[in-house]
C-alpha positions as CSV (number, residue, x, y, z in Angstrom):
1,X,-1.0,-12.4,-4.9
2,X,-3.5,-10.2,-5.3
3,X,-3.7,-5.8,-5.9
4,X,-5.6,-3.4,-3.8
5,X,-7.9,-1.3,-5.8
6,X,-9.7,0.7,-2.9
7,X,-8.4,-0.4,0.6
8,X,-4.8,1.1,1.5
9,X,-4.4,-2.0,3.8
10,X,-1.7,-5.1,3.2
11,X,-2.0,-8.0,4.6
12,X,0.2,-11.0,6.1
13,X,-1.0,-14.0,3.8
14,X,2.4,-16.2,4.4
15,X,1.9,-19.1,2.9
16,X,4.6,-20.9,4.0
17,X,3.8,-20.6,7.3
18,X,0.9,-22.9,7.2
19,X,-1.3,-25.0,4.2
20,X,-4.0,-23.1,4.0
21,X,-5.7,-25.8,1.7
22,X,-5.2,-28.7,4.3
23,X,-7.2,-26.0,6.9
24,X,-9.9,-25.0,4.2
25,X,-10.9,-28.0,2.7
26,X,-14.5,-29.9,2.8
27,X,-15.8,-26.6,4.2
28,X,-20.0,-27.5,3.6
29,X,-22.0,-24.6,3.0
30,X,-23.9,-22.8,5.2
31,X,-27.3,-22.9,3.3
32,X,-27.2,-25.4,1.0
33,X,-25.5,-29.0,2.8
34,X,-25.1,-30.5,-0.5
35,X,-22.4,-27.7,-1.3
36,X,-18.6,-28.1,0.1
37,X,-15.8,-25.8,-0.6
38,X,-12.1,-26.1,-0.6
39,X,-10.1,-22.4,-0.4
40,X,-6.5,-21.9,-0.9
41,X,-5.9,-17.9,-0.4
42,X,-2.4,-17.6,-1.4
43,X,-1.8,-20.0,-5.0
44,X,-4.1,-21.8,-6.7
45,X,-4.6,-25.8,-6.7
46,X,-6.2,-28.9,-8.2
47,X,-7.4,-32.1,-6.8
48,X,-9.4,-35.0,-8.2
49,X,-13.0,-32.9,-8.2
50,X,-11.9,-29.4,-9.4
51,X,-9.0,-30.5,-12.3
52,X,-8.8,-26.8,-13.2
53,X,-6.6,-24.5,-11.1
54,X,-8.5,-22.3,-9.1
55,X,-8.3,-20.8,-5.5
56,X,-11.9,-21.4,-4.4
57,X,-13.1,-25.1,-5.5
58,X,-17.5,-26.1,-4.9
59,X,-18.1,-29.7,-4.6
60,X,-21.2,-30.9,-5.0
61,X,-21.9,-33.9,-3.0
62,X,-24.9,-35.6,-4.9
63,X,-23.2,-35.6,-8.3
64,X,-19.3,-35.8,-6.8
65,X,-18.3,-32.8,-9.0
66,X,-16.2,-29.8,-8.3
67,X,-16.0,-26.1,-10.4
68,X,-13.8,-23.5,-9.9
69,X,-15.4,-20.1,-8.0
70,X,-12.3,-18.2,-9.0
71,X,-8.8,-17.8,-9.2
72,X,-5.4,-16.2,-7.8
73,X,-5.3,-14.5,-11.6
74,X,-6.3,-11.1,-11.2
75,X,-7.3,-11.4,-7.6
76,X,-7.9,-8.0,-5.6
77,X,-8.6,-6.4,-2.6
78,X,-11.3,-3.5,-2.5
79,X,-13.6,-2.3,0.1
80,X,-16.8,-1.3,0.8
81,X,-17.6,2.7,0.6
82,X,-20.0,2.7,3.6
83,X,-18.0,0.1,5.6
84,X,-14.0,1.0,5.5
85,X,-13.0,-1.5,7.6
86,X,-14.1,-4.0,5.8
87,X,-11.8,-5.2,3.0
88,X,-12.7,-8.0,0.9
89,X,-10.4,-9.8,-1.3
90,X,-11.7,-10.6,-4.7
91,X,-11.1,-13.8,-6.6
92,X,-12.5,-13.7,-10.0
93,X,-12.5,-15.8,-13.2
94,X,-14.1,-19.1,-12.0
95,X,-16.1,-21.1,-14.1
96,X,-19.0,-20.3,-16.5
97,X,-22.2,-21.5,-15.5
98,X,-25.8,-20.8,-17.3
99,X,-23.4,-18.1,-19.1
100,X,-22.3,-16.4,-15.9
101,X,-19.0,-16.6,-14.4
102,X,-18.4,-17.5,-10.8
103,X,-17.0,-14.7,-8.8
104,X,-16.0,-15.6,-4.6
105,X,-15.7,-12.3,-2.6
106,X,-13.9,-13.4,0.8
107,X,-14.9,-11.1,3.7
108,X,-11.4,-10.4,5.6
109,X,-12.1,-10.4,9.4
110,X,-8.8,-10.1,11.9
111,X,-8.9,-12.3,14.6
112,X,-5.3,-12.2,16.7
113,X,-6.0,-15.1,18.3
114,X,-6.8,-17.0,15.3
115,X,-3.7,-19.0,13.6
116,X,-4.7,-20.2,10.7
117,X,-8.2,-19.2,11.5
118,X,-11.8,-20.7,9.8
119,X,-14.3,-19.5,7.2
120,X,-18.0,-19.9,7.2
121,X,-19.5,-19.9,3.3
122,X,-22.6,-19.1,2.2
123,X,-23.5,-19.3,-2.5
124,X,-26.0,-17.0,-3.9
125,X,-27.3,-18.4,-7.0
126,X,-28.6,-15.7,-8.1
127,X,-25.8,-13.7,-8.6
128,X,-23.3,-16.5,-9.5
129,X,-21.1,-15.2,-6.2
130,X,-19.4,-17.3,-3.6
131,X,-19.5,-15.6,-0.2
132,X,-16.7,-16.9,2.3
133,X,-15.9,-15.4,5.4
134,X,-12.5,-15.7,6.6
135,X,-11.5,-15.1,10.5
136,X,-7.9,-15.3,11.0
137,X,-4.5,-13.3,12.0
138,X,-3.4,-13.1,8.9
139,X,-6.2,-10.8,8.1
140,X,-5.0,-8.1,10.2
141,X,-3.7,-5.1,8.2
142,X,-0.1,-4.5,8.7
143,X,1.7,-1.0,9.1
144,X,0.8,1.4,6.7
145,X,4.0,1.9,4.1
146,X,4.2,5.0,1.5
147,X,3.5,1.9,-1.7
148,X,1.9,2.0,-4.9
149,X,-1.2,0.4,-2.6
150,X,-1.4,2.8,0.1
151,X,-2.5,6.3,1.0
152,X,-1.6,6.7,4.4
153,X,-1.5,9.9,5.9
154,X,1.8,9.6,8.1
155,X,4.5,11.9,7.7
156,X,8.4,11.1,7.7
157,X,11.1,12.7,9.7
158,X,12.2,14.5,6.5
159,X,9.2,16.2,5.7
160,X,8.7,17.6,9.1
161,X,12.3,18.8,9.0
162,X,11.5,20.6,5.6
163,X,8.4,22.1,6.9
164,X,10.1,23.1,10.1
165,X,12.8,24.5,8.1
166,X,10.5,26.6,5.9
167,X,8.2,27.8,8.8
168,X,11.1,29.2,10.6
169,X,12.5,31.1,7.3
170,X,9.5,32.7,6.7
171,X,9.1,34.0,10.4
172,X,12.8,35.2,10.1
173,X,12.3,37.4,7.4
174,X,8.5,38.5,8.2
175,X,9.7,39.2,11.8
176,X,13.0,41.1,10.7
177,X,11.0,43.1,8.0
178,X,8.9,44.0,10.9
179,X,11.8,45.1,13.4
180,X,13.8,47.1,10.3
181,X,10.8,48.8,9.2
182,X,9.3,50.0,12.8
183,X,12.6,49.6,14.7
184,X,14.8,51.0,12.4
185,X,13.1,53.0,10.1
186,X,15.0,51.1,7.4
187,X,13.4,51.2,3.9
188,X,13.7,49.3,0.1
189,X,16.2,46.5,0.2
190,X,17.3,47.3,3.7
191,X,14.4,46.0,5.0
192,X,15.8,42.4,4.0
193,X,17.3,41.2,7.2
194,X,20.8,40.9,6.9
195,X,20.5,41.9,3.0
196,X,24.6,41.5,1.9
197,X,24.7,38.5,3.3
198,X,22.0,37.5,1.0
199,X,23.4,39.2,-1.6
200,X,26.4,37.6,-1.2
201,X,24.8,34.2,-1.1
202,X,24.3,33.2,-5.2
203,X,28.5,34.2,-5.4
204,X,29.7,32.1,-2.2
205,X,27.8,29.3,-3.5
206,X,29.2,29.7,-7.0
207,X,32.7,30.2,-5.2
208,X,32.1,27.1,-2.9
209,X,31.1,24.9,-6.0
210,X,34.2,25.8,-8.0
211,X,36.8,25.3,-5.6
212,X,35.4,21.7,-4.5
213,X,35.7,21.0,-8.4
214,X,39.1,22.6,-8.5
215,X,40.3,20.1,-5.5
216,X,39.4,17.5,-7.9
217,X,42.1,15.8,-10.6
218,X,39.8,16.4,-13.4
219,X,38.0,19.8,-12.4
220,X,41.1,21.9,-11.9
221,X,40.8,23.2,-15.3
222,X,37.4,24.6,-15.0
223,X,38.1,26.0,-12.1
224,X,38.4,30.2,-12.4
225,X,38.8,30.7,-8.6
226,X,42.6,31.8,-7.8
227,X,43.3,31.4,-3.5
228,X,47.0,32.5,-2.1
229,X,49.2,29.6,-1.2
230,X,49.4,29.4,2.7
């Protein structure tokens, strides 16, 4: 449904689990009493008042019509720099009015206990902006996952093995150079611990390579490796 521009948090919005539009509907505002909303996080709807698809529909009650506050259609979530934890999810492209469009920011607030949860909504004219506040377990960020949304920090087995791996090599060669040199008084390439095998190394590979292509029907005649028959 919706992107994450800022916030490397998903969240467990499963729609099929419950209507969220039979929960949030007829939601009156809490300033203005005249104002109701109807929210539908996951897909956008339509009904009698609001004819035009949108996620967030305002009813007013004195005139009986509905506009759209925003849709599912470019949704996001971002967050706010000062306050991390909290993530917002942005519906934009609602309806044009006095030659503003209507924007709802809904203020994600996890509640464990709360299945599918409530919203409280407040509109500020001035800046054309729906503000809902949604309390519910399906606001609760999930596991972080290495995605195209996240930025987590954790670290998989592999990497720590190829860390490991490279930590050890380097204190096996700085700590034999060290015993060659003042232990042995060895000098140049003898201070390489175990240097021919190393040497040898690039060869056995090339060796090793060869003869699994020779063991192969259609590698035997690249192969230049020659071994006795047993």
């Amino acid at each position: 449904m919706a992107h994450s521009q800022s916030a490397p948090l998903s969240f467990n919005f499963s729609c099929h689990v419950v209507s969220f539009l039979d929960r949030f509907a007829g939601v009156v505002d809490d300033e203005a009493s005249t104002l109701s909303y109807s929210y539908s996080p996951c897909s956008d709807f339509t009904t009698s008042s609001c004819p035009t698809s949108n996620a967030i529909c305002q009813v007013n009650a004195t005139s009986g019509n509905g506009i759209s506050c925003g849709s599912t259609q470019g949704s996001y979530f971002t967050a706010d720099a000062d306050i991390p934890s909290e993530v917002v999810l942005v519906y934009p492209n609602g309806a044009v009015v006095n030659g503003q469009q209507l924007t709802t920011h809904v203020i994600l607030t996890c509640d464990p206990s709360a299945d599918p949860g409530n919203i409280s909504v407040t509109f500020d004219s001035g800046d054309y902006t729906v503000f809902l506040n949604l309390n519910s377990k399906y606001c609760c960020p999930v596991n972080f996952t290495a995605s195209a949304y996240s930025h987590g920090s954790s670290i998989s087995p592999g990497t720590i093995i190829c860390i490991s791996f490279v930590v050890l090599l380097a204190i096996y060669f700085v700590a034999g150079t060290l015993f060659l040199k003042f232990g042995k008084g060895a000098k140049g390439r003898e201070l390489v611990p175990n240097f021919a095998l190393w040497a040898s190394l690039p060869g056995l590979i090339k060796d090793g390579i060869l003869f699994t292509v020779s063991c192969l029907p259609c590698g035997k005649k690249f192969s230049s490796v020659k071994y006795d028959h047993i």
